[in-house]
C-alpha positions as CSV (number, residue, x, y, z in Angstrom):
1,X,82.8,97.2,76.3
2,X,80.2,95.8,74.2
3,X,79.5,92.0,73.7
4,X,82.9,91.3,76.8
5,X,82.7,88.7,79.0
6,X,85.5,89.6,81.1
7,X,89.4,89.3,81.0
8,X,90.9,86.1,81.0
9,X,94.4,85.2,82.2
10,X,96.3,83.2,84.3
11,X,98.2,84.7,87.6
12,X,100.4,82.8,89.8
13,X,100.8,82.9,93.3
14,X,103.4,82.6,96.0
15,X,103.2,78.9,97.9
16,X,104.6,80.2,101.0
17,X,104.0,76.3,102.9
18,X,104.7,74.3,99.3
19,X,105.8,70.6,100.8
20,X,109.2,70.5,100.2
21,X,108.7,67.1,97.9
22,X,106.3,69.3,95.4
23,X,108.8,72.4,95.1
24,X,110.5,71.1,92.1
25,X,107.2,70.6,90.0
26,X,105.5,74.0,91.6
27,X,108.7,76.0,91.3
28,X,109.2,77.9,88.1
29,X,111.0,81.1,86.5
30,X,110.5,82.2,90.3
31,X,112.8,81.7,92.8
32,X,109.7,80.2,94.9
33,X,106.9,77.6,94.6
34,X,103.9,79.4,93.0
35,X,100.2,78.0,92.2
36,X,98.4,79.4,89.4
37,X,94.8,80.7,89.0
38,X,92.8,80.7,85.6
39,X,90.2,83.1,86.0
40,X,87.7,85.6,84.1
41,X,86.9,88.6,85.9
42,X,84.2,91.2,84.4
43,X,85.0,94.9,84.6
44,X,83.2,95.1,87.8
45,X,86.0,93.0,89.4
46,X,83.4,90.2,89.6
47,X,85.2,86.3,89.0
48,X,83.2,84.9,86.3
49,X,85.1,81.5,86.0
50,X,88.1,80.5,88.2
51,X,90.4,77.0,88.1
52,X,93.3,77.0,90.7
53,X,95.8,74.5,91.8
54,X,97.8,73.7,88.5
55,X,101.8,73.9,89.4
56,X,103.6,77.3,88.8
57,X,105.9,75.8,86.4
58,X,103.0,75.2,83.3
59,X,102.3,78.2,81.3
60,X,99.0,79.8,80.4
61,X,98.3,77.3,77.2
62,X,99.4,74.7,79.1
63,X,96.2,75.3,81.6
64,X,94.5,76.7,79.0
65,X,93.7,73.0,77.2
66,X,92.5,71.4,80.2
67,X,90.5,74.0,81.1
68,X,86.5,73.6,81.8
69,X,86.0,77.0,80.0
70,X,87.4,75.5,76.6
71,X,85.6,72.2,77.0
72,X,82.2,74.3,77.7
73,X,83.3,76.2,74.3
74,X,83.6,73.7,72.5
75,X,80.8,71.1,73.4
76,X,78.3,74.0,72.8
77,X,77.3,75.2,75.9
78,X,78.8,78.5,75.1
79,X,76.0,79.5,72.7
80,X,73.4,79.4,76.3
81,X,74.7,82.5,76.9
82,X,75.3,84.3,73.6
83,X,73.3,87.3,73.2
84,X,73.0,89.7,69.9
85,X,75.2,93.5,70.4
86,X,76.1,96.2,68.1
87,X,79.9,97.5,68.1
88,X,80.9,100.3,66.0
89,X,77.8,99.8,63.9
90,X,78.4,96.2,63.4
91,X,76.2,93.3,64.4
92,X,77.6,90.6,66.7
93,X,76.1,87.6,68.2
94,X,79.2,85.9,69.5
95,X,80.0,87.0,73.2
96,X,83.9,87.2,73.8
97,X,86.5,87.4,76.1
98,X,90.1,89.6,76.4
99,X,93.1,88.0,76.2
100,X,96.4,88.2,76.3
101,X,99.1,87.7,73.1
102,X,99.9,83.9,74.4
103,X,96.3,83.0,73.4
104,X,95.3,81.4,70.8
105,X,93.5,82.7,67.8
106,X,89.3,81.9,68.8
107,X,86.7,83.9,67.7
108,X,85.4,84.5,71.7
109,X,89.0,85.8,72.2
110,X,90.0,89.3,71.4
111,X,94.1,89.8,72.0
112,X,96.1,92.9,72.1
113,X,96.2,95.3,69.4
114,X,100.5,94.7,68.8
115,X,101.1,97.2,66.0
116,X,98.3,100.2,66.0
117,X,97.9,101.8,63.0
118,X,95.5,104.5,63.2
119,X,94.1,106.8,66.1
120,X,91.2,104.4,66.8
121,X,93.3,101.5,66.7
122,X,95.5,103.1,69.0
123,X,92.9,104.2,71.9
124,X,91.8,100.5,71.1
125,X,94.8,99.0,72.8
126,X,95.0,101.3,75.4
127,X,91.6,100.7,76.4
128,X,92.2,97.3,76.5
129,X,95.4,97.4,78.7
130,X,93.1,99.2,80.9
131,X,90.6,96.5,81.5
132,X,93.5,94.0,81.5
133,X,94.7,95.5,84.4
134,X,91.0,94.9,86.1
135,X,92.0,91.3,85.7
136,X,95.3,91.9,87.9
137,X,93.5,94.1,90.6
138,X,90.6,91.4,90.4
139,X,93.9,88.6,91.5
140,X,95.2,91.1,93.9
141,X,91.8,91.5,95.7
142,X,91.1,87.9,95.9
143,X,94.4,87.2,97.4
144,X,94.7,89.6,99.4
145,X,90.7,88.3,101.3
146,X,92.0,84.8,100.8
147,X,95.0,85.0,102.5
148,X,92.8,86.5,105.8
C-alpha cells in the first residue's frame, strides 16, 4: 500500500518463568503472566520499531503514550523520513502507519474501516485486515526464533 509504514500493534506474550512477586502486575485478562511487545512490522514481515517489557496487564494506549515512536512524532523527527506518494489520484506527503480501532485519531494512523459503505470501501477493509494479520505472523515469527 502506498505511503504505509507498517502495522502497528501491541501483542502479548506468555511469561512462562514470571517471578512469582511480579505475577500480579504482569498478569492480566489471562490466566498467566504475559509481557507485551509494541512493534511495527512492514508487509515484508520486517520489525520496523519494537519496545518490549511493559507488564501484560496495561493496554495498548497505555504503552502507546510512553512510547519512543510517539515522542519521535511529535518532536519532529518524523518529517526525516516523509516522502511525497499518490493514492487514488490524490497527493500525500505524510507517511502513515495501520492501526487498530483502540488508536487514537493521528493523521500517521489509518484505523479500520468499521461501517463500509460502498464496494471500494469494502475491499478497503479487507485489505487492511489482510496486512493486519502480517503484523500477527510478524509476532508469531519472532517468538517462535526468540524462544530457540
Amino acid at each position: 500500500m502506498p505511503g504505509m509504514l507498517g502495522s502497528l500493534d501491541v501483542t502479548k506474550v506468555h511469561w512462562k518463568n514470571c517471578p512469582t512477586a511480579l505475577k500480579g502486575q504482569y498478569q492480566g485478562r489471562e490466566t498467566y503472566a504475559t509481557i507485551a511487545l509494541e512493534c511495527v512490522v512492514d508487509y515484508n514481515v520486517w520489525f520496523l520499531h519494537a519496545s518490549f517489557g511493559f507488564p501484560g496487564t496495561i493496554n495498548d494506549i497505555n504503552i502507546w503514550e510512553p512510547s519512543l515512536l510517539l515522542e519521535s512524532m511529535l518532536n519532529g523527527k518524523h518529517k526525516q523520513i516523509d516522502q511525497e506518494f499518490t493514492l487514488d489520484g490524490k497527493q500525500f506527503n505524510k507517511l502513515f502507519y495501520l492501526v487498530d480501532g483502540i488508536y487514537p485519531s493521528l493523521s500517521r494512523f489509518l484505523g479500520p474501516e468499521t461501517d463500509p459503505s460502498t464496494n471500494l470501501d469494502e475491499s478497503f477493509k479487507v485489505d487492511q485486515e489482510a496486512l493486519t494479520m502480517v503484523m500477527v505472523c510478524g509476532n508469531r515469527s519472532f517468538f517462535s526464533h526468540s524462544s530457540n
